[in-house]
N, C-alpha and C positions, 0 to 999 in steps of 0.2 A: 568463423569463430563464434561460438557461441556466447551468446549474450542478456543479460538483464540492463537495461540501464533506467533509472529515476530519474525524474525529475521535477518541479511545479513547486520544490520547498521554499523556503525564503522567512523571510520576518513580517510575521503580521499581527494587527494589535488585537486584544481582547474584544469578542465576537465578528470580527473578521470571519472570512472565508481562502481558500486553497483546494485546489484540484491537483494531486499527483496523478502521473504519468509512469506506468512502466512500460518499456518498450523493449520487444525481444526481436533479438538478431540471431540467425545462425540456426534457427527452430523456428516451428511453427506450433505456435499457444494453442492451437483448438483443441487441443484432446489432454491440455493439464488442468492440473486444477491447480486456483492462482491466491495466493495470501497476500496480505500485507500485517508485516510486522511493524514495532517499532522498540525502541532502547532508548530511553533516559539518561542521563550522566549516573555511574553508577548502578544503573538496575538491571534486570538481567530484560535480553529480548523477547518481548511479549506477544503473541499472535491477535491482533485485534479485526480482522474481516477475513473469509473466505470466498472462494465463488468457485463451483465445480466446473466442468468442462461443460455441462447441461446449465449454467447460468444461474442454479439454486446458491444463494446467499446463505450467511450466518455473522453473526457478529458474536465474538469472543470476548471483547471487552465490554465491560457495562455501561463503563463509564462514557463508552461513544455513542450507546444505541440512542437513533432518533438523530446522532447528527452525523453522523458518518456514512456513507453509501459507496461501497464495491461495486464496480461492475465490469464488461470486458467487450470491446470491439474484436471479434476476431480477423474481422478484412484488414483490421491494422496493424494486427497482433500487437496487441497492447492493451492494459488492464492498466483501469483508474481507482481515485479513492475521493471522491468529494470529500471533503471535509468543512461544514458548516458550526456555528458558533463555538469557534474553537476558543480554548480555555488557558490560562498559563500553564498547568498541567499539561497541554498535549503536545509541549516541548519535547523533543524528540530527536533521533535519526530516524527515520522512516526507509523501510525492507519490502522488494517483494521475493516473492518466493515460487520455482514455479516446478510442478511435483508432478508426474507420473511414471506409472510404475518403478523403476526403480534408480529413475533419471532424479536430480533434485538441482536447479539454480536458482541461486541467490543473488539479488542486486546489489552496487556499492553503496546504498544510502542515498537519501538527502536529508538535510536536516532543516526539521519546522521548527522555530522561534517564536512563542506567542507572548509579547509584553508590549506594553504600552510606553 
């Protein structure tokens, strides 16, 4: 069965730190390229990191550059998201997404909470 699964979300206080985990079953990640999204209460899903199957980055949201970092182990098939001095803004469900050609999965969430 193929699979995305999340996980590393939880409740942490303002400039705290979280590492999400995506972890693929059923496939093998080395030849997609890997996003993470994420969705607010009400907002629409936003794409905030990339990483291609060659390991080039980009960061989509602005509002993470400098504390956010994508990356991907393929021995474990699984693609992370550091996430440092997080903000009450980057409250969230957190998405990864994993893309080639003209395959596309998506994971069920986790959800980051950042208040004090």
């Amino acid at each position: 069965q193929v699979q995305l699964v999340e996980s590393g979300g939880g409740l942490v206080q303002p400039g705290g730190s979280l590492r999400l985990s995506c972890a693929a079953s059923g496939f093998t990640l080395r030849n997609y390229a890997m996003s993470w999204y994420r969705q607010a209460p009400g907002e629409e899903r936003d794409l905030v990191e990339n990483i291609t199957s060659t390991g080039r980055t980009t960061t989509y949201a602005d509002s993470v550059k400098g504390r956010f970092t994508i990356s991907r182990d393929d021995a474990k098939n699984t693609v992370y998201l550091q996430m440092n001095s997080l903000k009450p803004e980057d409250t969230a469900v957190y998405y990864c997404k994993a893309e080639w050609a003209t395959r596309t999965f998506w994971g069920q969430g986790t959800q980051v909470t950042v208040s004090s």
